[in-house]
N, C-alpha and C positions, 0 to 999 in steps of 0.2 A: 420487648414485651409482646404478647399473644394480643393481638385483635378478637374481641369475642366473635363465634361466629354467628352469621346473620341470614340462615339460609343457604346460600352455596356456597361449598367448599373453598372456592378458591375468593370468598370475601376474609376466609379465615388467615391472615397473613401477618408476619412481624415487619411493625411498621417504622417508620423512621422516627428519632425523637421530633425532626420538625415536621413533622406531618401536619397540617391544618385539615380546613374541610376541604377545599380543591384538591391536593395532595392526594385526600384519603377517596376522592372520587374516579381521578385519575390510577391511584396504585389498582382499584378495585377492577375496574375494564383490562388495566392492564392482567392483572392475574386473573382474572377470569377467559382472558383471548391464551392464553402460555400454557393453563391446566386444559382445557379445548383441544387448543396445537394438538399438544401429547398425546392427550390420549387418542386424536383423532387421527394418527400417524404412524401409531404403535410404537411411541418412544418411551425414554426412560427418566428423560430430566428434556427443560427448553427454558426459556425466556424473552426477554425483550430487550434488546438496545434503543436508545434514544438521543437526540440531539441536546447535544447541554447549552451553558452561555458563550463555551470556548469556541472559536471557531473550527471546523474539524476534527473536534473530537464527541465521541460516542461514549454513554456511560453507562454501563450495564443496569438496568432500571430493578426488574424484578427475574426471579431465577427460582426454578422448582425442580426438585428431585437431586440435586447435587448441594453437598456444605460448602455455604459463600467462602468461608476464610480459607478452604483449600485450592481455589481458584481465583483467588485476588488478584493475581497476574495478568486477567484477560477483563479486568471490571472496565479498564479503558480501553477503546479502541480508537487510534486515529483513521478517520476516512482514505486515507492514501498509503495506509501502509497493505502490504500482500499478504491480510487476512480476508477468509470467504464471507466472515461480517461483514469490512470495509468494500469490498468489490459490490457486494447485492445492494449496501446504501450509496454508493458511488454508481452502479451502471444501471439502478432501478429495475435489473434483472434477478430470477431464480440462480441459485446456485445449489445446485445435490450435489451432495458427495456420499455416495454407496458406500464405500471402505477406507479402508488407511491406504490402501494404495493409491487410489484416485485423487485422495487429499493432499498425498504424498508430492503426485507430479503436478499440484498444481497450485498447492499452499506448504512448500517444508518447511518455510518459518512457523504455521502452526503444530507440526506435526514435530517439532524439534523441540517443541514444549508441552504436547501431549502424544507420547509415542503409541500410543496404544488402541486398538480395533475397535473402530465402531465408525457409524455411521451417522451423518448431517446433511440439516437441509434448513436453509436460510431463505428468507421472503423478504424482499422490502415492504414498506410500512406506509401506504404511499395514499394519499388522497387529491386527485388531482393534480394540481400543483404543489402541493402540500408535501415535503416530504420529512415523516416522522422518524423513524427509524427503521428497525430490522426485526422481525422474528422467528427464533430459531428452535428447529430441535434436536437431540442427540437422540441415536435408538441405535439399536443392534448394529452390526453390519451385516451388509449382504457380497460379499465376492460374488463379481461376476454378475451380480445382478443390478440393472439398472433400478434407480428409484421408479416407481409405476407410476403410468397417468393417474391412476385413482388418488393416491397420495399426495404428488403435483397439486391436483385441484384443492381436496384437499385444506392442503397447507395454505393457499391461497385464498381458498373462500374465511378461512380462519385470520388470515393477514388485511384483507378486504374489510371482515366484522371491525376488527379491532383499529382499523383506519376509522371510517366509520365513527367509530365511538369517540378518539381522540380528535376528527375532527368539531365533534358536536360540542367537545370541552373547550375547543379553542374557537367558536364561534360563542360561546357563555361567557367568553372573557378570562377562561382557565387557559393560559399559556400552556403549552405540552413541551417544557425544559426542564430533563433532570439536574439533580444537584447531588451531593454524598453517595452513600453508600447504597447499593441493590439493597431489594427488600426480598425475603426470605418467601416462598410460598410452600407451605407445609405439603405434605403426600398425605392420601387419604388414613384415616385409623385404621391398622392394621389386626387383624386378629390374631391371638400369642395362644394358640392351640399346643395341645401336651406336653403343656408345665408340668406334668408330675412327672412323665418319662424323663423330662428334661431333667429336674431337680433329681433325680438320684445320681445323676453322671457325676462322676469325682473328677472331672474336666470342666474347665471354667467355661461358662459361653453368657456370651452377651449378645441382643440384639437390636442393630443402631437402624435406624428410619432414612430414607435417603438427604436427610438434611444432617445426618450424621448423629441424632439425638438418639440418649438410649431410651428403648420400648421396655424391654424386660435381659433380668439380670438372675441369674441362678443361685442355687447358694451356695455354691463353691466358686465364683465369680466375685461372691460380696466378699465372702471368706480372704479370697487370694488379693483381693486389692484392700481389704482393710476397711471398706464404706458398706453400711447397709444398701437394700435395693431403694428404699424410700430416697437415699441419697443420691443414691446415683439415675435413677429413673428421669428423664427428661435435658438433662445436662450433653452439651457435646462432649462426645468421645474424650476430646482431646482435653479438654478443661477437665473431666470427669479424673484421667488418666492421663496426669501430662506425662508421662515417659513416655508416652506410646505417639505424643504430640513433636516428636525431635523429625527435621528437614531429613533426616537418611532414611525414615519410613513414610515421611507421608509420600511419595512415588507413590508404596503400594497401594496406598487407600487409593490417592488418584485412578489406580489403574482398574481396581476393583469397579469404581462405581462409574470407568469409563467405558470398560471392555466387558464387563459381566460375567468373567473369567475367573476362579478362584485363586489366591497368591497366597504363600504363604511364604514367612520371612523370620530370620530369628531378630529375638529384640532384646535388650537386659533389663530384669526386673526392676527398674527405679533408673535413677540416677547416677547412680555412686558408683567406684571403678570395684567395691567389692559384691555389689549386686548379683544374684543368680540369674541365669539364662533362660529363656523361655522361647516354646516356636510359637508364632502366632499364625493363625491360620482366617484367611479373609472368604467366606463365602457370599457370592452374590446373588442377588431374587428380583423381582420387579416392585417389592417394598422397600428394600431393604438388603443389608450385610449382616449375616452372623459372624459372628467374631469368637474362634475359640482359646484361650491359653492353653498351654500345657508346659511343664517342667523340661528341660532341654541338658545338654551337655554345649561348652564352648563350643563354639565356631571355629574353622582353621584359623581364620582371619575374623579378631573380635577390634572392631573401630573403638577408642575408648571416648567418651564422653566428652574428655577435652576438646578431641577432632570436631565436635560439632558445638557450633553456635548456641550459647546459652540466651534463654530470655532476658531481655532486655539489655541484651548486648547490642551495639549497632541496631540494626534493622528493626527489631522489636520481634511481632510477632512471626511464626513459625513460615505462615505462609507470604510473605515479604522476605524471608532470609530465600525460601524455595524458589523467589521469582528470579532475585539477584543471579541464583545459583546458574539459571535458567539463559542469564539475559548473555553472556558468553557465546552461547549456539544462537541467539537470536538476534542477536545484535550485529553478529558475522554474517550470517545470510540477508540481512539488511544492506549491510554494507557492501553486498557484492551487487546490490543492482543500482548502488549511490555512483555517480561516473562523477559530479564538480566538486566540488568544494563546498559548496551551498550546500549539494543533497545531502551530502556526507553528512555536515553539521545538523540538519533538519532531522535526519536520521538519529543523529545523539541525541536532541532533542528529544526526540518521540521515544525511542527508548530506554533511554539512560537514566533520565530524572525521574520518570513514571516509577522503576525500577527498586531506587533509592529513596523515596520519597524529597528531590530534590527540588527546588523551587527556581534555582538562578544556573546558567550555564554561560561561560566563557570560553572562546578559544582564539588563541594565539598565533600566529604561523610563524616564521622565522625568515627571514631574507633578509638579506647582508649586514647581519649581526642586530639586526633591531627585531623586536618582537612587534609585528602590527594586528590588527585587533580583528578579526576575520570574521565572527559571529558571536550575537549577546541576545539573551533571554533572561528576563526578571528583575534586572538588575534597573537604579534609577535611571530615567534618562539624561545622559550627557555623564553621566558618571564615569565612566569605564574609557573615556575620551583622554584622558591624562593620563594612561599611562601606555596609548597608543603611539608605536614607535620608541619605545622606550630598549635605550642599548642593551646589551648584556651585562656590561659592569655595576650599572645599579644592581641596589641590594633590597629587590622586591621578592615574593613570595613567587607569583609566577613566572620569574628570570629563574631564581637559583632550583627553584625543583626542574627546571631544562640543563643547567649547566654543572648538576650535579647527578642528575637523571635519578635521583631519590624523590619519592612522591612523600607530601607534605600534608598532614594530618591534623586541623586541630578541631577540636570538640567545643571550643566556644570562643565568641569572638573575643573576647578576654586573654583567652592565649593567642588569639592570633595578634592583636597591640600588643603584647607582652613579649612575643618575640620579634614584634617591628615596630616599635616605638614612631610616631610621630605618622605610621601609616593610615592615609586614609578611608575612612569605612563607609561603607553605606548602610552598614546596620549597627544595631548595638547588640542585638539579640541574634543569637544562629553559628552555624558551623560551618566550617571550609575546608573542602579536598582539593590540593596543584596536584596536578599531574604530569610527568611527562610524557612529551610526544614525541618517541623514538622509534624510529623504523629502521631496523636492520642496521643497528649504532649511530644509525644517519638523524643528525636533530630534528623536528617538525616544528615545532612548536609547542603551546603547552595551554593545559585545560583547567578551567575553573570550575567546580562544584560550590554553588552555595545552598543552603539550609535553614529552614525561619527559625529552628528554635537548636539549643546544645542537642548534641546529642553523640557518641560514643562510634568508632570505628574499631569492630572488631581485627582478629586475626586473618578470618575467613574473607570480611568484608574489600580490606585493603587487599589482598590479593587478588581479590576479581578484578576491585578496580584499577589495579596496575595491570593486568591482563589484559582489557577492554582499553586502557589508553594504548597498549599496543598495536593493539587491531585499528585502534581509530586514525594512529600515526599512521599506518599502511595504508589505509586506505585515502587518508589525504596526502598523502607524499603522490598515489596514483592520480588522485586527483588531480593534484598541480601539472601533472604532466598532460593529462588530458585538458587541461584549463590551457595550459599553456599551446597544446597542439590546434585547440579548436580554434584562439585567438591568431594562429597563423590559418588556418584553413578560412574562417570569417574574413580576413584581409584580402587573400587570394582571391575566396569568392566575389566578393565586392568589386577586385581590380577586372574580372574576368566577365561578370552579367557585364551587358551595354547601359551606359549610362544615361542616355537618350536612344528614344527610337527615332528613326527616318519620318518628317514628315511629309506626305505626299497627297494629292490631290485625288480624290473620287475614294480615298478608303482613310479610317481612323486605326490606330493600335493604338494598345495598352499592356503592360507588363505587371506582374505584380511577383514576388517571392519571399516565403517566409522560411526560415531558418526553426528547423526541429527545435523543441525544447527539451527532450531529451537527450542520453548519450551524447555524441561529439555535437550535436546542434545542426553543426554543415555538413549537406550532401553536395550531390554531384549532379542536380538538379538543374539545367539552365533553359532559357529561351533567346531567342535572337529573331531580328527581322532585316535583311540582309537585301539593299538595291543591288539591282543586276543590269549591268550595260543596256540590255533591251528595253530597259522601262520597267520589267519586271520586278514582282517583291519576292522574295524569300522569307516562311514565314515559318519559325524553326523552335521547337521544343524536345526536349530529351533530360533525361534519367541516366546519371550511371550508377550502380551499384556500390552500396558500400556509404561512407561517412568517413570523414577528414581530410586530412591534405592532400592524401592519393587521390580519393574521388575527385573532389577541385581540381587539382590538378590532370587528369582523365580530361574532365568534363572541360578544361581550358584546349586541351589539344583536339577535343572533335570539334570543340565550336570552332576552331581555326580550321578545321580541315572541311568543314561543311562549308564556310566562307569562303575558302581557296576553291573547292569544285565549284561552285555556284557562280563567283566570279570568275572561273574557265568558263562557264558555259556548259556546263553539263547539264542533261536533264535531270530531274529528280529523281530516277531509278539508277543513275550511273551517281549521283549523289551518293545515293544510301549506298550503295554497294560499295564505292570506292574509299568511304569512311566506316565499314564495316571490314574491309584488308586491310586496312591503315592500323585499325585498333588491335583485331586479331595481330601484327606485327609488331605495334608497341608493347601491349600486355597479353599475354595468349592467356591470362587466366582471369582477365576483367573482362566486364560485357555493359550493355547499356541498352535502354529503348529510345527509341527517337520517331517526331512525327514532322512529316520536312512537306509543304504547303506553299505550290509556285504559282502564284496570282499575277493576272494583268487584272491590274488598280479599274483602267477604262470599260471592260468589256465587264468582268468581274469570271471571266474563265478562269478554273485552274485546277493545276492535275498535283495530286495527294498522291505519299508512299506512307507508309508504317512500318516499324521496324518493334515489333511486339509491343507497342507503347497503348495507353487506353485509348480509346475511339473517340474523336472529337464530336462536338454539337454543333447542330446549327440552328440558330434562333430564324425564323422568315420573320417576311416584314410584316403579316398579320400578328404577329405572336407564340406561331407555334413553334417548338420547339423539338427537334430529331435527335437520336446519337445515329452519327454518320457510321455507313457498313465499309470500312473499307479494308480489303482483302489483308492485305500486307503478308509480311515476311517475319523473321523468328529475329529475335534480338541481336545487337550488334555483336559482334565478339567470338560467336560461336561456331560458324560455317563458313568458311571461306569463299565458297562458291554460292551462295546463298543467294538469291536474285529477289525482288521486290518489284510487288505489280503497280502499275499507274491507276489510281482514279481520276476520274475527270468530273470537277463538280463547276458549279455555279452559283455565284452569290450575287444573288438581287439588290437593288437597291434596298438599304433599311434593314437587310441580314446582320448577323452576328455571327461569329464564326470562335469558339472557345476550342482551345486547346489548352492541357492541361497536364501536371502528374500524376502518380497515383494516391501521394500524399494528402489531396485535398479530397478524393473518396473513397479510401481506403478506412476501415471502425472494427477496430480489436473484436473478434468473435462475430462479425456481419459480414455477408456476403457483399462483395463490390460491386454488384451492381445494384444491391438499395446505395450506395453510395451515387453511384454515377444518374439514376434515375434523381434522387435528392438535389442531384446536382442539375438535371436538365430540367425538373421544376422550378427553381430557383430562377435561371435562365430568362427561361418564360414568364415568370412573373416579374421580370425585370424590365424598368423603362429603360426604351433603345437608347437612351442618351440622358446626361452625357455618359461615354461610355467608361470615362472613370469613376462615376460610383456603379455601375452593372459591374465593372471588374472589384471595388471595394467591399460589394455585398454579398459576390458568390465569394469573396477568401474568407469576409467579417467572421464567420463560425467557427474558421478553423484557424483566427489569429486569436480568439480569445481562449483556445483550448490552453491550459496550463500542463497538460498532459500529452504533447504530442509527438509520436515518437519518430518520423520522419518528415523531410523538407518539401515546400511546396513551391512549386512555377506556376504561373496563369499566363496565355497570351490570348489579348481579343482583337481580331479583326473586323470591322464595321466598312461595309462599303456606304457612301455617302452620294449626295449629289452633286458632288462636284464643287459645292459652295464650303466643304467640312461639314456639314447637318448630312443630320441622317433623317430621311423625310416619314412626317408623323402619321402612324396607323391609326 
């Protein structure tokens, strides 16, 4: 229904059926900040994402200048998946994207679902602490040309207002959590100038409003479709003209109202395989597409009717059949940055069911003839527990579609009792797709789709999803192997760090390491603190390159060989040097950083090399806190003749002395040294003791990251008084 309007344009909006008054105060800021956006940017369509009740997911709130149902595909958006909506609510940063090509190298999953030229610019939606969602716009593209600071701001001062506003509502007690469907924000009234040139053309033209509604219709338009204009004047396109509403054409609308580009496409008049042919031709404007018919001759290649999805076959409407079609290319570039078993499946999750409109997902893996229960969503709790580890010879639904490798279709849970009698259910109501999980003939496992309510699997529909359970077998068959590799590299690592450190009299250490959560998890990260005949400490951190068993394994053979010089007696530059030939000789194509630290405990002298590794801190015993200058040499591994200069430092009583990897300040698109400065405030903000929570609080930030894609060491050295206290500033 139309919202009457109430003074500004953008109060004018189709509103949800459960709209109340909070709703309709909240829709009204929101679309008031998104027609603003636009126009203030020079775009062509924008809206607003927002936080729902789900955890991690974004739901498209309100949208102007584009038809919703053409773009159903993108109304959800999870915060971790590698779209430029999710990154700017996730990293509370700007993200521009000038053209398709810039979007290209840096979001292909969204560009693999809208191929087409233009340009975006997203904002977080942020109030203090507060963070609401995202506001975005589409506009032209520019090659080659950056988004301008003017725009920047901007876009900003327009995401700034509309924070603002959404805070003021959730300080009134109005919650700011969407729910259903985006709301529709109309484009201004258009003026339908030289109707009467128009109407003598014996060419059909209609013309649609960027929400896809028609404005004005000709009389050979009304003629050719059979509906007066009173009829069709305000109806979408696609309702107005449903042949013209079938998944093999809407692309081009897509494309028209993304790229501003004219398309034209042939289509068949109706439905029917004896229907006449017509070109349709899509022009685009900043109100609007005219849309013209005209009479055609066949196509070489005429797709017949059957080839496409009828209404209310499986998926329903046109643009749900367009998403499935979609989620193929989307689902794959997903999968190629999923590396366990978990991501893989989280990734089905976020894709797969959004997709289908599916509510419940199961999957199964397969080891030594038992199917075990690997990941459940939707389903009751404790439910899905009985029929975990269940052999192959049972005659279960998701046993025999693995041992038959035919996928299993039924449309209501009726037929699914019906052909497994005595089988337990968790619903009485809904639909279930098994799938199998077969990689390269090789078995996986197998997949559950469930569904709240009956409902129909088309032709089209079953073969995507036997296609998608291919990709998903592949990519967990990869999985298990890197599941399997990491859990040896994890054990390695473990057997390899020291499992106590030396204790010693006038100094304290402390060790800390966390293991990536991304990819393989374990690097080649370690530290060591290493007594020397003289009384001396050895106080040893290093970095090798790389992730898995090789690294570990790397990283086990220099910790032994810094151990063996140091207990020769070597100084610290004949150290580093003599483990930088050592490695060059084991791998000439690995390398590694290392930062090697030779202390007398008593005096607190001691002389530092570097071997390309970050620069250590030192806390003094008033508080303050340095990154130490010292000279060093280029990474292990790469020059043979490489030499490494000595520093000569001194730690006072009540010092700190942090060495560390690059892992704990290194930040995806930041410079490392706002990380290492982060870090040496941190430091200094830390009481000198005891010096295991100073070591728990500089890692604390980077053990709660769920997103961290390399491994961390920390080693703290504290000289003390003699007594183990480190004396109070």
């Amino acid at each position: 229904m139309q919202r009457p309007a109430s003074g500004a344009h953008a109060d004018c909006v189709t509103a949800r059926p459960d709209s109340g008054p909070a709703t309709d105060a909240t829709v009204r800021v929101l679309a008031r900040a998104c027609v603003d956006a636009v126009q203030a940017v020079g775009g062509f369509a924008g809206g607003v994402y927002l936080r729902s009740g789900a955890e991690g997911l974004l739901l498209l709130a309100v949208m102007t200048g584009l038809p919703g149902r053409l773009f159903r595909p993108w109304w959800r958006m999870h915060v971790n998946r590698p779209y430029p909506v999710a990154e700017a609510y996730r990293s509370g940063q700007s993200v521009h994207l000038p053209d398709a090509e810039s979007a290209m190298r840096r979001f292909p999953q969204l560009m693999a679902g809208l191929p087409f030229p233009f340009g975006s610019l997203y904002e977080p939606v942020m109030a203090g602490a507060q963070r609401f969602g995202v506001l975005f716009v589409l506009r032209p593209a520019t090659p080659g040309a950056p988004v301008g600071a003017a725009d920047r701001e901007r876009l900003r001062k327009a995401a700034d207002g509309l924070a603002e506003g959404l805070a003021a509502l959730t300080t009134a007690g109005r919650p700011v959590l969407w729910t259903g469907d985006p709301v529709g924000v109309p484009p201004p009234a258009t003026a339908q100038g030289a109707r009467e040139a128009v109407e003598r053309l014996t060419l059909a033209v209609l013309s649609v409003d960027r929400e896809g509604r028609i404005r004005y219709v000709n009389h050979s338009a009304a003629g050719l479709l059979g509906l007066g204009a009173p009829e069709l004047r305000g109806r979408l396109l696609w309702e107005a003209v449903p042949w013209l509403g079938q998944p093999a054409y809407e692309d081009h609308f897509r494309g028209v109202f993304m790229s501003g580009e004219p398309v034209r496409f042939p289509a068949r008049l109706g439905r029917q395989q004896d229907s006449g042919w017509v070109t349709v031709d899509l022009y685009p404007g900043v109100d609007g597409v005219t849309v013209t018919i005209d009479a055609a001759e066949p196509p070489g290649y005429a797709p017949e009717p059957g080839s496409v999805v009828r209404p209310g076959a499986g998926l329903g409407s046109p643009a749900d059949r367009a998403s499935a079609l979609y989620r193929p290319v989307s689902l794959a570039i997903a999968l190629t940055e999923a590396v366990t078993a978990r991501q893989v499946s989280a990734v089905v999750t976020q894709e797969l069911l959004p997709a289908f409109g599916g509510r419940q997902l199961a999957i199964y893996l397969l080891s030594e003839r038992h199917l075990h229960l690997a990941w459940e969503t939707g389903f009751p709790q404790g439910f899905l527990d009985r029929f975990d580890g269940v052999a192959l010879d049972v005659r279960l639904p998701g046993v025999e579609t693995l041992t038959t490798g035919r996928p299993m279709f039924f449309e209501s849970m009726e037929h699914l009792a019906s052909a497994y009698p005595g089988i337990p259910l968790d619903a009485h109501v809904g639909a279930r797709a098994f799938l199998p999980l077969i990689a390269s003939g090789r078995p996986v496992g197998s997949c559950i789709l469930g569904f709240d309510a009956p409902r129909g699997f088309s032709p089209e529909e079953r073969t995507v999803l036997t296609a998608l359970a291919g990709l998903i077998a592949q990519a967990l068959e990869r999985a298990q192997r890197y599941d399997t590799e990491a859990a040896l590299a994890r054990g390695l690592q473990a057997a390899l760090l020291p499992h106590r450190l030396p204790v010693r009299e006038h100094v304290e250490t402390v060790g800390r390491y966390l293991p990536g959560t991304q990819g393989m998890d374990v690097g080649g990260d370690w530290y060591d603190v290493v007594e020397t005949g003289g009384g001396l400490l050895a106080l040893v951190i290093g970095d090798v390159q790389g992730h898995g068993v090789a690294a570990a394994a790397t990283m086990g053979q220099l910790r032994s060989a810094v151990r063996a010089f140091t207990l020769g007696g070597s100084p610290p530059e004949q150290v580093m040097a003599g483990t930088n030939r050592l490695l060059i000789g084991l791998d000439p194509g690995q390398f590694a950083s290392c930062c090697y630290v030779l202390l007398d405990p008593v005096s607190g002298l001691a002389r530092a090399v570097r071997a390309g590794h970050p620069q250590p801190l030192l806390r003094h015993a008033d508080g303050r806190a340095e990154v130490l200058d010292l000279p060093g040499g280029v990474v292990l591994g790469i020059d043979l003749g490489a030499t490494y200069p000595v520093t000569d430092l001194r730690l006072a009583p009540g010092s700190v002395l942090a060495l560390y990897t690059d892992g704990l300040v290194e930040e995806a698109g930041k410079d490392i040294d706002v990380g290492v400065e982060r870090l040496r405030a941190a430091l200094a903000s830390a009481r000198p003791s005891p010096l295991t929570e100073t070591a728990d609080r500089l890692i604390g930030g980077a053990g709660d990251s769920s997103e961290r894609p390399d491994d961390i060491a920390l080693l703290l050295a504290s000289r003390t008084d003699g007594r183990g206290a480190v004396p109070k500033t």
